[in-house]
C-alpha positions as semicolon CSV with decimal commas, in nm:
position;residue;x (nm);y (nm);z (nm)
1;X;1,440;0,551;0,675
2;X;1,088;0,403;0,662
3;X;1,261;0,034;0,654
4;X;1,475;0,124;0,961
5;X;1,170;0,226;1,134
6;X;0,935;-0,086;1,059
7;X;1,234;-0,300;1,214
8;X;1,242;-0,113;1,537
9;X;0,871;-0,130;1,541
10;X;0,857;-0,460;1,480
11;X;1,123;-0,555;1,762
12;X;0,936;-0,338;1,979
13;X;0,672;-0,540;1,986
14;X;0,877;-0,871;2,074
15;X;1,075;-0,727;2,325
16;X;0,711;-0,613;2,514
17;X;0,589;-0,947;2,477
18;X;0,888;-1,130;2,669
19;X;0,870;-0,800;2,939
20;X;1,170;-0,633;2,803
21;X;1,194;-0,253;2,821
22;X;1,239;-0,025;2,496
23;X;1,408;0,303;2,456
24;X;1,387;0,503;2,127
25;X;1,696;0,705;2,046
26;X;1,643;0,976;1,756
27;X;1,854;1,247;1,638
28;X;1,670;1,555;1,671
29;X;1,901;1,828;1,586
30;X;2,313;1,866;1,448
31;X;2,569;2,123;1,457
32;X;2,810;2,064;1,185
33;X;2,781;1,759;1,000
34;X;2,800;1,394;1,058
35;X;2,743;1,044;0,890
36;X;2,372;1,075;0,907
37;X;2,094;1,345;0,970
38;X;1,858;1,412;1,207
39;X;1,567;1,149;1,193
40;X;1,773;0,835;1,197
41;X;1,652;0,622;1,525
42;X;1,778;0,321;1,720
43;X;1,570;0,085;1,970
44;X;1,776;0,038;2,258
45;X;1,634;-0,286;2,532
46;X;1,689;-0,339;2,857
47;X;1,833;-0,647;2,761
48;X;2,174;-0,452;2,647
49;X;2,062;-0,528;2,190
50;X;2,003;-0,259;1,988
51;X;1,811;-0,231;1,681
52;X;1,942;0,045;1,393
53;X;2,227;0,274;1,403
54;X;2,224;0,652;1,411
55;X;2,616;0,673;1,266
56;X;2,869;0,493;1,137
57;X;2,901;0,245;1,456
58;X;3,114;0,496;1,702
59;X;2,806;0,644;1,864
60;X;2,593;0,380;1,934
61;X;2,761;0,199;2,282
62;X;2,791;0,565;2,456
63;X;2,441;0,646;2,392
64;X;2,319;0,305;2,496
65;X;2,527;0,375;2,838
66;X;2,373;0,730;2,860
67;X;2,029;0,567;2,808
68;X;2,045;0,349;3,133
69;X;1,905;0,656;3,334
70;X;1,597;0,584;3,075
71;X;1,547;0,265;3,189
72;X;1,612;0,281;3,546
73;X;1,325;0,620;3,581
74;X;1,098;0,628;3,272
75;X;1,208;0,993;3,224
76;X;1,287;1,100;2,894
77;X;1,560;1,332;2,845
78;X;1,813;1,507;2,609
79;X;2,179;1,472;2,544
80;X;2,472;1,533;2,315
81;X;2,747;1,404;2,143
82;X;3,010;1,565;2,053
83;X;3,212;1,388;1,736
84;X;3,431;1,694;1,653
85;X;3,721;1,496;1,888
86;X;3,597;1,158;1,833
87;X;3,475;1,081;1,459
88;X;3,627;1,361;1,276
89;X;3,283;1,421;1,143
90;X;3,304;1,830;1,303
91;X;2,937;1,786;1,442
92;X;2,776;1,773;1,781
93;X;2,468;1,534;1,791
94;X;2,137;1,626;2,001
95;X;1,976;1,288;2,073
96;X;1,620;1,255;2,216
97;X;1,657;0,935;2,461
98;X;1,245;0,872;2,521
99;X;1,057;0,493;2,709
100;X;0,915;0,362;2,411
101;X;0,563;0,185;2,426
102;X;0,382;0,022;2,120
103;X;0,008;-0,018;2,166
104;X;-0,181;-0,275;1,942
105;X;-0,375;0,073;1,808
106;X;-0,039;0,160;1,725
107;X;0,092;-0,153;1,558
108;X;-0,250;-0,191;1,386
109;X;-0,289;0,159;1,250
110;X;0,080;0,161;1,128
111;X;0,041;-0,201;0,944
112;X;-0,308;-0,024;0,791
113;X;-0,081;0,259;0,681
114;X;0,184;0,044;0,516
115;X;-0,080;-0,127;0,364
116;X;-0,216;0,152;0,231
117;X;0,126;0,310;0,072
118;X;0,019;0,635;0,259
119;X;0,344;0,878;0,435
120;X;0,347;0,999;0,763
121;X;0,483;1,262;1,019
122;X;0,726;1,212;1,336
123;X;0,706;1,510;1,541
124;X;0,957;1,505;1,863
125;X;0,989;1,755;2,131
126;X;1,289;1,877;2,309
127;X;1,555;2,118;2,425
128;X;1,893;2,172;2,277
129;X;2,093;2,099;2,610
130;X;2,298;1,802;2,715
131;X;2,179;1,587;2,969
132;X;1,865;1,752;3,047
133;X;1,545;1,577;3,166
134;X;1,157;1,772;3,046
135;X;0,841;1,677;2,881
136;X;0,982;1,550;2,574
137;X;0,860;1,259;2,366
138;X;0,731;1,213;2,006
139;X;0,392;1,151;1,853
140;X;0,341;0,992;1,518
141;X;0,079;1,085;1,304
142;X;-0,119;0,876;0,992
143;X;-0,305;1,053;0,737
144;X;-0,625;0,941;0,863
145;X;-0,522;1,211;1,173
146;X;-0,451;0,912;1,416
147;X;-0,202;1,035;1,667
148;X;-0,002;0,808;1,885
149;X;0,271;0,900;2,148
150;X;0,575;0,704;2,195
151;X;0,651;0,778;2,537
152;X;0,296;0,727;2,723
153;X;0,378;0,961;3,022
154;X;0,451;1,274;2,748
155;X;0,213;1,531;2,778
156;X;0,144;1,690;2,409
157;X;-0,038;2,034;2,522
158;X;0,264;2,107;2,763
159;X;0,530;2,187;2,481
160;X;0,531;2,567;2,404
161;X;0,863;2,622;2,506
162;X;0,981;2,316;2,322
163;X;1,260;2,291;1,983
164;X;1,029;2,083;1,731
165;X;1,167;1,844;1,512
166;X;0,916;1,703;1,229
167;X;0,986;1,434;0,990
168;X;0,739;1,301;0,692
169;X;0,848;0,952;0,629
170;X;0,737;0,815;0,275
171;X;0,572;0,473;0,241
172;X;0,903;0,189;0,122
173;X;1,022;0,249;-0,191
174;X;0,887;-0,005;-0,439
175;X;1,077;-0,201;-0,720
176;X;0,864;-0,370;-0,971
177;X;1,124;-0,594;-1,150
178;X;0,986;-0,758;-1,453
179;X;1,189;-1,082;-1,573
180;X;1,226;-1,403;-1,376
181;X;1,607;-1,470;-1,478
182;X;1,890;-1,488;-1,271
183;X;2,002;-1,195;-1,293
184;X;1,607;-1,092;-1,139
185;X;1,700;-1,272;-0,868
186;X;2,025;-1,039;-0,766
187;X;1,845;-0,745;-0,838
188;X;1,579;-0,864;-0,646
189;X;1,839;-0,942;-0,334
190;X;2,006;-0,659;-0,339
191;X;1,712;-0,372;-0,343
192;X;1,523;-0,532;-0,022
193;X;1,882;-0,502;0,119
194;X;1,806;-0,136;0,085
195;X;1,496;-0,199;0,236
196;X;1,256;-0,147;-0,075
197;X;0,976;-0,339;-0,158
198;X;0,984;-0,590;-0,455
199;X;0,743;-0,726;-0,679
200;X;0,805;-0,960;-0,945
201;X;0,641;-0,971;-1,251
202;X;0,759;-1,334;-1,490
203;X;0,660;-1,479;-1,840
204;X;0,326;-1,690;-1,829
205;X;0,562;-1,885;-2,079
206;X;0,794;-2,000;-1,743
207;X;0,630;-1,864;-1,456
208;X;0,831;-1,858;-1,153
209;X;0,723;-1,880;-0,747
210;X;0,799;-1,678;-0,425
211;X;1,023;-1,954;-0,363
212;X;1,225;-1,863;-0,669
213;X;1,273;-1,482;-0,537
214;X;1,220;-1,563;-0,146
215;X;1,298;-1,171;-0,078
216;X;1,038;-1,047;-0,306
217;X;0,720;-0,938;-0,164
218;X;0,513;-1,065;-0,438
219;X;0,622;-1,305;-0,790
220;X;0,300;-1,337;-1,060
221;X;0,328;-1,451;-1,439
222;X;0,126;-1,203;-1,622
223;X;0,146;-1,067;-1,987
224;X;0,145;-0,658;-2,062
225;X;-0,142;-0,668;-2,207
226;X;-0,425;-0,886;-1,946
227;X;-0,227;-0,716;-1,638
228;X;-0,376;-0,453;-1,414
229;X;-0,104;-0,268;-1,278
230;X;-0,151;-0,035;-0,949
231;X;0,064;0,201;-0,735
232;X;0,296;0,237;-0,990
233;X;0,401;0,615;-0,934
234;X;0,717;0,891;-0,852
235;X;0,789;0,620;-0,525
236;X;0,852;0,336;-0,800
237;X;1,078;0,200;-1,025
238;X;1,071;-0,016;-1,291
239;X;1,350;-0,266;-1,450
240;X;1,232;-0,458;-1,731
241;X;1,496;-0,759;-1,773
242;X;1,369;-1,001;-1,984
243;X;1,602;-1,034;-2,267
244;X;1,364;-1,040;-2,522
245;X;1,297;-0,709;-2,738
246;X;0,988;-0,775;-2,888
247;X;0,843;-0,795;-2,483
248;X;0,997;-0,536;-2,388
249;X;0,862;-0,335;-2,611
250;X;0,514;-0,439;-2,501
251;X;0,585;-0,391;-2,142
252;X;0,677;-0,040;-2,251
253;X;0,360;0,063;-2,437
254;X;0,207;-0,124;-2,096
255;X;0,380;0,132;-1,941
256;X;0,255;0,435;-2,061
257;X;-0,048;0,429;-1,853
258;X;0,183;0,477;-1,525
259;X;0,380;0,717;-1,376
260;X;0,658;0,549;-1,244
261;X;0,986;0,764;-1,116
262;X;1,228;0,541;-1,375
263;X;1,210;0,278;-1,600
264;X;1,560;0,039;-1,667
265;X;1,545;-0,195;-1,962
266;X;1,870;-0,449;-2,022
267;X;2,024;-0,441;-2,342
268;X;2,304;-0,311;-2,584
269;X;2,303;0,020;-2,647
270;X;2,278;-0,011;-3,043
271;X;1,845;-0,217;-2,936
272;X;1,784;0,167;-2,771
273;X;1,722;0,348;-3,120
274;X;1,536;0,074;-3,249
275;X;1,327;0,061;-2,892
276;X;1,230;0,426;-2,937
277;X;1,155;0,422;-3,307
278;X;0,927;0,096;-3,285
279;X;0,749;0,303;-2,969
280;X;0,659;0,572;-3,155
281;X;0,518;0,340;-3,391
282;X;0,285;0,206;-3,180
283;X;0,186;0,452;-2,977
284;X;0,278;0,781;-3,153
285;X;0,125;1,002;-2,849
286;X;0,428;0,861;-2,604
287;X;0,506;1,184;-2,464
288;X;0,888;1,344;-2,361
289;X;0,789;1,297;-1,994
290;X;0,782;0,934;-2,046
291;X;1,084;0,878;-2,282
292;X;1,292;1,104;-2,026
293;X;1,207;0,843;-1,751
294;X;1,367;0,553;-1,966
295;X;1,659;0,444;-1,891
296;X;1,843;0,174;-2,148
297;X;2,118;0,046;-2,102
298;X;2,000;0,007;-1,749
299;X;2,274;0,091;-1,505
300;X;2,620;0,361;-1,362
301;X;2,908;0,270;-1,578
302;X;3,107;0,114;-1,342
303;X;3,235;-0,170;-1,552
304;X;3,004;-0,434;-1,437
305;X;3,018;-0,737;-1,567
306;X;2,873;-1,000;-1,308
307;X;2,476;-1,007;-1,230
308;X;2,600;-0,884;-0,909
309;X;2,763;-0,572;-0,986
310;X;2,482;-0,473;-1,291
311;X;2,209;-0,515;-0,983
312;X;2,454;-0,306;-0,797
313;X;2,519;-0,057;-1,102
314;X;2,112;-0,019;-1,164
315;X;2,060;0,029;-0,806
316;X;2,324;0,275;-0,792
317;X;2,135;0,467;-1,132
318;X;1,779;0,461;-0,925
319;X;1,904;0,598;-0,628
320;X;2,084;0,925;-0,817
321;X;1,732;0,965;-0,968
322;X;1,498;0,927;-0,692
323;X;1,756;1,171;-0,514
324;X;1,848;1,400;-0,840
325;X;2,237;1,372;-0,814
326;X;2,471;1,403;-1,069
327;X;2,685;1,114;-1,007
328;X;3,093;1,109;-0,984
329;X;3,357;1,085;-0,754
330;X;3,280;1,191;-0,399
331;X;3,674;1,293;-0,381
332;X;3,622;1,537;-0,631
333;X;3,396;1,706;-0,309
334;X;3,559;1,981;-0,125
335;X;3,284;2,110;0,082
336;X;2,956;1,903;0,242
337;X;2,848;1,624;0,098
338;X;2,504;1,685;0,182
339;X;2,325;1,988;0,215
């Protein structure tokens, strides 16, 4: 949800600059279940656009039409929505509808924390009731203990009889794909589609450009060995893709050294047994920790074929990691599909 959140931010920001007003609109609280969870957001102007989604599309004009009272008084307030009748999702939504206000303290000290990779918190307050009007509002808070409030009329110390709803958001998820093929490229596409960072990591033998992966965040030729790899922890993952055994090999010895969530490598299945036994040769202390986080072939089998769907497939094989599922058919689900 980080991603979601750095675009409303950074709309925020342009829509004060041209005078247009901003109203933040986050779940706080479900009965049931629906197509997303409380903590999802959506910037709603005063210029009628919106900026994220909290469901699947249904929701989003009747709280906007709800949210005029927001614009028209500065008062934040409370209301539901009730998808039981509407969505066939059997859940009732609580939405916090709150004037939202970006300071350049607030734009500077969330760039800083970006920068930094660093999470933070999201606490909103509020009452379970439909259309009700109170103190509510939501301050955001850095690990450096900077606090900010969203809504600049809410009053923090007046919230004891308040329903708290507290969210840690983790810094972007971070890709560090290592190859400069074409297939690179798609990979690369595709994961800042899910709004992860990407950094690219090509031969010194045919070095590439930013213009070469224009959605990456950062493209360098560098060999295993003379590299100085950082940040490269459980909120990474790592797909080697360079169609050459002898480098992957070295990338993986490279490797060893970080702690990185998973590690793809391309390949036939029959290179994986010769992978692992020419690891252990050169670095005979590669523990079960690391071998566990490999991942070769890279990928779901979902009969991909194109560099399309095997960006898709790996994609697909990260995200059941990073979120320890089991993967198969969500029609072979008879209960919730989350928890």
């Amino acid at each position: 949800m980080t991603h979601e959140f750095k675009d409303i931010i950074f709309q925020a920001k342009i829509n004060q600059q041209n005078g247009i007003q901003n109203v933040l609109a986050t779940v706080v609280d479900l009965d049931g279940s629906s197509y997303r969870k409380p903590g999802v957001r959506m910037l709603l102007s005063s210029d009628g656009k919106m900026v994220g989604a909290i469901s699947g599309g249904c929701v989003e004009k009747e709280i906007q039409r709800r949210a005029q009272s927001v614009f028209n008084d500065n008062k934040p307030k409370v209301i539901t929505y009730d998808g039981r009748y509407r969505l066939g999702c059997e859940g009732i939504l609580y939405v916090l509808l709150e004037p939202f206000t970006v300071s350049s303290e607030f734009i500077n000290a969330f760039n800083e924390n970006n920068i930094q990779r660093n999470s933070y918190n999201i606490i909103s307050f509020f009452k379970k009731e439909d259309e009700i009007y109170g103190n509510f509002g939501s301050v955001i808070q850095f690990e450096n203990q900077q606090k900010f409030s969203f809504n600049r009329e809410f009053i923090h110390e007046k919230t004891n009889d308040l329903v708290v709803f507290k969210q840690t958001l983790q810094p972007l998820f971070r890709l560090l794909i290592i190859g400069g093929e074409h297939d690179a490229v798609k990979l690369c596409t595709q994961a800042t589609q899910l709004g992860w960072e990407v950094d690219v990591i090509t031969s010194v033998k045919d070095p590439k450009e930013l213009s070469d992966f224009p959605d990456a965040k950062s493209v360098i030729a560098q060999t295993p060995e003379m590299i100085e790899l950082s940040d490269i922890n459980k909120n990474t993952a790592v797909v080697i893709m360079n169609h050459n055994f002898t480098y992957d090999l070295r990338w993986l010895i490279k490797l060893q050294e970080q702690n990185p969530v998973y590690i793809g490598i391309l390949g036939a299945a029959k290179r994986r047994e010769k992978l692992f036994n020419e690891l252990f040769e050169f670095a005979p202390d590669v523990s079960d920790a690391f071998l566990e986080k490999i991942h070769t072939p890279a990928g779901l089998n979902i009969g991909a074929e194109t560099p399309e769907e095997i960006a898709l497939s790996i994609l697909a094989e990260i995200l059941s990691v990073i979120r320890n599922k089991e993967v198969f058919s969500l029609k072979k689900i008879t209960g919730r599909i989350h928890n």
